[in-house]
C-alpha positions as CSV (number, residue, x, y, z in Angstrom):
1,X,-72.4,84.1,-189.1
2,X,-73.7,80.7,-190.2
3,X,-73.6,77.7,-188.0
4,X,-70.3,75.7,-187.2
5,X,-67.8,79.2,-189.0
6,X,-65.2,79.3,-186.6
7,X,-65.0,82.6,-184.2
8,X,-62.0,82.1,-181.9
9,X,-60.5,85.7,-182.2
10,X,-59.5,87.8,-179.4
11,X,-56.7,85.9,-177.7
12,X,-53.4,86.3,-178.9
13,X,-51.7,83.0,-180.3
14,X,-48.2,84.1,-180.1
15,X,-46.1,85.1,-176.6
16,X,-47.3,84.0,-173.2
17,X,-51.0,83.1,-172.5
18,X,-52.3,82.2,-168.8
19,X,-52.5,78.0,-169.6
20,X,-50.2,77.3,-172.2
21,X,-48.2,74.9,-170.0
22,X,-51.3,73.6,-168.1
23,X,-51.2,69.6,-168.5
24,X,-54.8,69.4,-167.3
25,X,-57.7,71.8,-166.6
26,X,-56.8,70.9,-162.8
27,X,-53.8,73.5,-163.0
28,X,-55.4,76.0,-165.5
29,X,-54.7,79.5,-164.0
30,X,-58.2,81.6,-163.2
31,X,-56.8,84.3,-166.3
32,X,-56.8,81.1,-168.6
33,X,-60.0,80.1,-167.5
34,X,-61.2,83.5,-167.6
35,X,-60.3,83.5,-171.9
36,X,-62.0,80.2,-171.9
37,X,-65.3,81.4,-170.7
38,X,-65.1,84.3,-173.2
39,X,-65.0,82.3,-176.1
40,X,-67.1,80.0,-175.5
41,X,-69.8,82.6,-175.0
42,X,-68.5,84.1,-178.5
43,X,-68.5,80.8,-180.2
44,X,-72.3,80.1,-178.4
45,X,-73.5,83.8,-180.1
46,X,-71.5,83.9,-183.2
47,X,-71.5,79.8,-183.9
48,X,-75.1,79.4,-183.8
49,X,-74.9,76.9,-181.2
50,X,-78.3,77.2,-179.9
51,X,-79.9,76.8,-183.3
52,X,-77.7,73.3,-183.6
53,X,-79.2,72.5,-180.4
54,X,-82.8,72.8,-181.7
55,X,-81.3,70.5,-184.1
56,X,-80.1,67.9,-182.1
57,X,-83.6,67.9,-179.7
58,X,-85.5,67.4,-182.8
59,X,-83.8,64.3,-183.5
60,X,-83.0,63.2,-180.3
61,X,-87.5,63.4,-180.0
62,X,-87.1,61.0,-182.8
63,X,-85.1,58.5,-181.6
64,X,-86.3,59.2,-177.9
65,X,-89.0,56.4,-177.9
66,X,-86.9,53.5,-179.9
67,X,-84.8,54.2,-176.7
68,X,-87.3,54.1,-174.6
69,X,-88.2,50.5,-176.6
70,X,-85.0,49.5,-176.6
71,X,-83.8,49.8,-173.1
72,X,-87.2,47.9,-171.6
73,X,-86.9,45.0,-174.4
74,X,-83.2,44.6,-172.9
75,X,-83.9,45.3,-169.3
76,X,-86.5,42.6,-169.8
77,X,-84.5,40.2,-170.4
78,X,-82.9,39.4,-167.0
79,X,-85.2,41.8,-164.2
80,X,-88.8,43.3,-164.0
81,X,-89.1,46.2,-166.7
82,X,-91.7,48.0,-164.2
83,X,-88.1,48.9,-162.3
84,X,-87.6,51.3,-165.1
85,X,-90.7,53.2,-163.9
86,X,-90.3,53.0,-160.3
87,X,-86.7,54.8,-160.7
88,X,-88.0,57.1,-163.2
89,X,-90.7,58.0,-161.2
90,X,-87.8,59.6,-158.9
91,X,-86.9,62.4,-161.6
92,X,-90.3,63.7,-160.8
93,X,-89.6,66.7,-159.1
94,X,-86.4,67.6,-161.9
95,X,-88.6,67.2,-165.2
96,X,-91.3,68.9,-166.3
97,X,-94.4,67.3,-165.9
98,X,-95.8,67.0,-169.0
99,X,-92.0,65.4,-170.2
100,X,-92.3,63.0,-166.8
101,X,-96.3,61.8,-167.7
102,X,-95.3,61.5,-171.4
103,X,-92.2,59.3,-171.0
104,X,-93.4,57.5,-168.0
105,X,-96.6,56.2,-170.4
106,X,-94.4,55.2,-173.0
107,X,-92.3,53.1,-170.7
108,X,-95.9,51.5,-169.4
109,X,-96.4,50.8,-172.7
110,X,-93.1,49.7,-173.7
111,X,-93.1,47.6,-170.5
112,X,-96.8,45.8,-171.1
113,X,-95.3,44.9,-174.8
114,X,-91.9,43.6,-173.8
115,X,-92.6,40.3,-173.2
116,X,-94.3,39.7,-176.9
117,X,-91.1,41.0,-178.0
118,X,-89.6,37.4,-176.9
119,X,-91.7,35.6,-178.8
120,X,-90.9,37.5,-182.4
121,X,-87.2,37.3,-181.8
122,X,-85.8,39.7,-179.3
123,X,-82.6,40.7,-181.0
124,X,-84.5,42.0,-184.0
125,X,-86.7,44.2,-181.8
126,X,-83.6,45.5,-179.6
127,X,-81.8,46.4,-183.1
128,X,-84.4,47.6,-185.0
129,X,-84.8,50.0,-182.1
130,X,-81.6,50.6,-181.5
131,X,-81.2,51.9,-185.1
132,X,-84.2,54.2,-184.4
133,X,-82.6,55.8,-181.9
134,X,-79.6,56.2,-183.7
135,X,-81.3,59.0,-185.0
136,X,-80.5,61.6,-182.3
137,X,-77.0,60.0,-181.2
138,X,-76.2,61.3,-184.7
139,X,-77.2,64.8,-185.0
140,X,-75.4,64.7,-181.4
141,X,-72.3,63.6,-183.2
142,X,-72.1,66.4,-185.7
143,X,-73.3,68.5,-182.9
144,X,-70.0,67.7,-180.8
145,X,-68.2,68.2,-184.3
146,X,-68.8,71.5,-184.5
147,X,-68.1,72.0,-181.0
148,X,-64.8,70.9,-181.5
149,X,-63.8,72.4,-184.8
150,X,-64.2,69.2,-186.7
151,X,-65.6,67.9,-190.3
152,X,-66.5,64.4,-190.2
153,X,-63.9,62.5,-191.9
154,X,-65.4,59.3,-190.9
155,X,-67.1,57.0,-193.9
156,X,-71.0,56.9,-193.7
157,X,-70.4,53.8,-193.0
158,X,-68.1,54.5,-189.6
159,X,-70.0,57.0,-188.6
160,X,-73.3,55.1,-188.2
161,X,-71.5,52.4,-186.7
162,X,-70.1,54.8,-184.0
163,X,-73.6,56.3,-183.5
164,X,-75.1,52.4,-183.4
165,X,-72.6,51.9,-180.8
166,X,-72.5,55.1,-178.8
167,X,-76.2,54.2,-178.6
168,X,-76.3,50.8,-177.3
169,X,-73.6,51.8,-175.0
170,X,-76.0,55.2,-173.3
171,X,-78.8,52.3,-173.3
172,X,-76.7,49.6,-171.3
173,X,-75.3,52.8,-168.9
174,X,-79.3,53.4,-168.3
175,X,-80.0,49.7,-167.3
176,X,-77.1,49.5,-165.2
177,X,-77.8,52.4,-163.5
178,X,-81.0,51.3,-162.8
179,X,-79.7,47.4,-161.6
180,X,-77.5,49.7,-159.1
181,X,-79.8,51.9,-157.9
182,X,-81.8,48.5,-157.2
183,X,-79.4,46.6,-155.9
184,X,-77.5,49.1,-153.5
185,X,-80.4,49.4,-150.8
186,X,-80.7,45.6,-150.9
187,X,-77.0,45.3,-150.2
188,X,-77.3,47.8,-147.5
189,X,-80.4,46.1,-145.6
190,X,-78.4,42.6,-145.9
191,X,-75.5,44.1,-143.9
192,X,-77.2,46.9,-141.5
193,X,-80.3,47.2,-139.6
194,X,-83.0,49.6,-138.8
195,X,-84.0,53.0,-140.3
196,X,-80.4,54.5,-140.8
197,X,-79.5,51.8,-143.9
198,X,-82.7,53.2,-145.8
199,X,-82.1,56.5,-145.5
200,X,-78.3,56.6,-146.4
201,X,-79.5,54.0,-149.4
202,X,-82.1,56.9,-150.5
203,X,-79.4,59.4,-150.5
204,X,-76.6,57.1,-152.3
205,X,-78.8,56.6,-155.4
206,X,-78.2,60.0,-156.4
207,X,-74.3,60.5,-155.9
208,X,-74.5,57.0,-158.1
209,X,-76.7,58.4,-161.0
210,X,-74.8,61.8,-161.1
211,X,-71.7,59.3,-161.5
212,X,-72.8,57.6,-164.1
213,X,-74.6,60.4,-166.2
214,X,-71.3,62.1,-166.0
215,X,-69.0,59.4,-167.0
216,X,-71.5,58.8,-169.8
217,X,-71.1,62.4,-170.7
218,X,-66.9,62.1,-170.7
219,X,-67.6,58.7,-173.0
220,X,-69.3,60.8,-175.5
221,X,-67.0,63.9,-175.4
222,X,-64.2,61.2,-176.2
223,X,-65.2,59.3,-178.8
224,X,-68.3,60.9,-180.4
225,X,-66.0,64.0,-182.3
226,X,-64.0,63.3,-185.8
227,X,-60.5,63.4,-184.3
228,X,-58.1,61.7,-182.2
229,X,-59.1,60.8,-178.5
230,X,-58.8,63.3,-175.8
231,X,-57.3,62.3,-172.5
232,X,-59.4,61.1,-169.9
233,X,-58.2,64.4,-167.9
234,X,-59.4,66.9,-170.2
235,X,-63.1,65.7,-170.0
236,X,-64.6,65.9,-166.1
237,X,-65.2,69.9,-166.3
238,X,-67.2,69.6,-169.5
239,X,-69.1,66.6,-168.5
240,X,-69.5,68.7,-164.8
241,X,-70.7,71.9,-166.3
242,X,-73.0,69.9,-168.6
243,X,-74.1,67.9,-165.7
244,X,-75.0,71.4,-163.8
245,X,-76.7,72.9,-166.7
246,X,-79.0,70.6,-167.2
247,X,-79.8,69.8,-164.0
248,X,-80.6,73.4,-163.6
249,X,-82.5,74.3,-166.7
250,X,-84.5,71.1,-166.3
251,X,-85.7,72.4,-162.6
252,X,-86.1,75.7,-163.8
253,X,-88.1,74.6,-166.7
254,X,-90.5,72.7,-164.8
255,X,-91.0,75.4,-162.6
256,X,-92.1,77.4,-165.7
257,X,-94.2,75.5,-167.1
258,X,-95.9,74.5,-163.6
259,X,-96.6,78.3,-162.8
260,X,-96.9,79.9,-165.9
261,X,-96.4,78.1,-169.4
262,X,-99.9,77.4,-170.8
263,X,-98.5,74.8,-173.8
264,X,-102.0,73.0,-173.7
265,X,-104.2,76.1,-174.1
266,X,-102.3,77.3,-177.1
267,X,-101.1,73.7,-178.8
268,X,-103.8,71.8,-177.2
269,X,-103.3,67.8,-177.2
270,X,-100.0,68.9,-178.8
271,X,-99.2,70.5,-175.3
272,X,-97.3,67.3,-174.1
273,X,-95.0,67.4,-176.9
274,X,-93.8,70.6,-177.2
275,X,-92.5,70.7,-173.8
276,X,-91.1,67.5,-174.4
277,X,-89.4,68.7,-177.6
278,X,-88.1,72.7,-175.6
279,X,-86.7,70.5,-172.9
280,X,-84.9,68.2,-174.9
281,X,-83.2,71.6,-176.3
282,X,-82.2,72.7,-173.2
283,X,-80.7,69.2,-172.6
284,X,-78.9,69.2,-175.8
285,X,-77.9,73.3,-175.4
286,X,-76.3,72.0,-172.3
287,X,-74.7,69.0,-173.6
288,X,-73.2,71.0,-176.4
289,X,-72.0,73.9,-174.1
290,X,-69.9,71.2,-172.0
291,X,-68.2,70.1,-175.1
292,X,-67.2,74.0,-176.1
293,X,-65.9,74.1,-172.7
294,X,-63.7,71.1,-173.1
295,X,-62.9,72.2,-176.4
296,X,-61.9,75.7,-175.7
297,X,-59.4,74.3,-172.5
298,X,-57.8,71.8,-174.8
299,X,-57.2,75.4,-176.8
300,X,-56.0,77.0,-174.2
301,X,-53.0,75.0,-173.7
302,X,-49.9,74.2,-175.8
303,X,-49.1,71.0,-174.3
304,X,-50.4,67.7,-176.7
305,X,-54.5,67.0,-174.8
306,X,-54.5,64.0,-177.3
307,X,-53.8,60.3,-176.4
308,X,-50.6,58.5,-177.3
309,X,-47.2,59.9,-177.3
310,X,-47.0,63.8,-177.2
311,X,-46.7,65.6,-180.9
312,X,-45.7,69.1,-182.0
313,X,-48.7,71.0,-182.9
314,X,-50.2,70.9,-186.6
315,X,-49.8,66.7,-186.0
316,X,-52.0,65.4,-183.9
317,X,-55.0,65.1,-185.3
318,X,-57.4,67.0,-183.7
319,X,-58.2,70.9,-184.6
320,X,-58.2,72.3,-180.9
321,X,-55.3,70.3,-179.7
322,X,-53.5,71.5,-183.1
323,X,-54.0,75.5,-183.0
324,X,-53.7,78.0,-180.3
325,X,-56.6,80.6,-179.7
326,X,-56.2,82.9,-182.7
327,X,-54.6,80.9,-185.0
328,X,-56.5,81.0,-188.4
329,X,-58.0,77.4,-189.4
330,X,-57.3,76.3,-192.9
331,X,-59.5,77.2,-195.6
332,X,-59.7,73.9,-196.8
333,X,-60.9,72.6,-193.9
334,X,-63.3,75.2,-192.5
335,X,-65.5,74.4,-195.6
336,X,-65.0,70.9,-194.9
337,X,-66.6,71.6,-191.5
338,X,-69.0,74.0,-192.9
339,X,-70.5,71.4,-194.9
340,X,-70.5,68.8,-191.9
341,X,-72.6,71.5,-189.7
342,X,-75.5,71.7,-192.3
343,X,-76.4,68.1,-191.5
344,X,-77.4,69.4,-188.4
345,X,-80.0,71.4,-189.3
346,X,-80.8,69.5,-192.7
347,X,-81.0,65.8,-193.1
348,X,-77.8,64.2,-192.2
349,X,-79.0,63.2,-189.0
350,X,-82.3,61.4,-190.4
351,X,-80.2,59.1,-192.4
């Protein structure tokens, strides 16, 4: 089956289903959850997922280092840019090595360069990079479409300006996490004394990134899909599950290619790169994966998981919110979405 053709048989739409009356994912019965889990491992298999993923981390390797450009030029602007690589320098022992060396010399460089930025006019440096990075947050977009049973309906025009903006807004999330990080065991040394204040601001960095990552996460599961807004309370478990899943492939990963990966005997100088480009798969596998899984518990559920007042089914506006498992798509609009999907592996996401 090609990429992004729906696959949601198995569970009965008509009669009673564990979850149909669930408001939120909170009270979700273990038998609804149960269906949940297998379809999204269908959908995974069946969908293609994993080759939309490759997708996704070959443009998100493209827009990657006018991030990288983007967030020091703007960090730069009000505190030292060599903060960026002091915190980064933390995700040492998660990422790959070859991913931590490469990233950390392009935010040397980026840092080294950011001040002759200033002088050539720093907003068209921030947006010309911004734009490149808009590269990825795009294929990401169409990524979380098919995840959610959606063609694009926005205009080319809307939908880079959501990718511009979903951009900017992961690149201000990365600085302020960063500020807080900073700022939180200076706050705790101006209030408490002695070794304890150090320790507990060590440990608090990390409860505060996984925060922040996850509510970045929710952010995107919102507002990155073609449809009408989820509410708020049917986004944590995704944004969780991606959370975990990335966490846990990137530690795995690294373990791999520490022990027993030998990228720069077979790619050589190219080594770096392609373990940059595998792990940025596994991030965007994981990423995609928490949005199925949001996707698939809106599905589960009869009650209206979109925002504003509640709507019958079939009205409000957004495919898994609209249909119960089972429930055959229109024609129409699965070659709307099957059109959508090939950008993903074509070059919709590279314009």
């Amino acid at each position: 089956m090609q990429a992004g053709t729906p696959a949601h048989t198995g569970d009965t739409a008509g009669g009673f289903a564990p979850g149909r009356d669930a408001i939120s994912p909170m009270v979700m019965p273990g038998r609804g959850w149960w269906q949940i889990l297998r379809r999204v491992l269908r959908r995974f298999m069946q969908e293609n997922l994993g080759l939309v993923a490759a997708g996704v981390g070959f443009y998100s390797l493209l827009g990657l280092f006018p991030a990288i450009a983007a967030l020091v030029t703007t960090y730069d602007l009000i505190f030292d840019p060599t903060q960026i690589q002091a915190q980064f320098d933390a995700l040492q022992g998660v990422l790959p090595a070859p991913v931590h060396q490469l990233i950390a010399t392009r935010i040397e460089a980026a840092s080294d360069t950011g001040s002759e930025a200033l002088g050539f006019g720093l907003a068209g440096a921030v947006l010309l990079s911004l734009w490149g990075a808009t590269r990825g947050t795009r294929a990401l977009i169409i990524a979380l479409n098919i995840a959610y049973d959606e063609p694009e309906d926005r205009s080319f025009f809307g939908l880079n300006l959501m990718a511009f903006g979903l951009t900017l807004f992961l690149v201000l999330v990365v600085a302020a996490a960063i500020v807080a990080t900073v700022a939180v065991p200076i706050i705790i040394n101006l209030v408490s004394l002695g070794t304890v204040p150090e320790v507990l601001a060590a440990w608090l960095r990390w409860p505060l990134l996984a925060l922040v990552g996850l509510t970045a996460l929710a952010v995107l599961y919102r507002y990155g899909p073609s449809r009408r807004a989820a509410r708020w309370r049917w986004l944590p478990v995704g944004s969780l599950l991606a959370g975990i899943l990335w966490l846990g492939a990137s530690a795995l990963f690294s373990v791999y290619v520490a022990n027993f990966g030998a990228y720069n005997a077979t790619y050589g100088s190219l080594g770096a790169v392609i373990v940059l480009l595998l792990w940025l798969y596994l991030s965007a596998a994981a990423v995609i994966i928490g949005a199925v899984v949001n996707a698939e518990t809106e599905r589960q559920t009869a009650r209206d998981s979109t925002v504003g007042a509640p709507r019958p089914r079939g009205e409000r506006g957004a495919e898994v919110a609209d249909r119960l498992p089972g429930e055959q798509q229109d024609p129409e609009r699965q070659r709307e979405r099957a059109t959508t999907s090939s950008d993903t592996t074509g070059s919709g996401a590279g314009r």
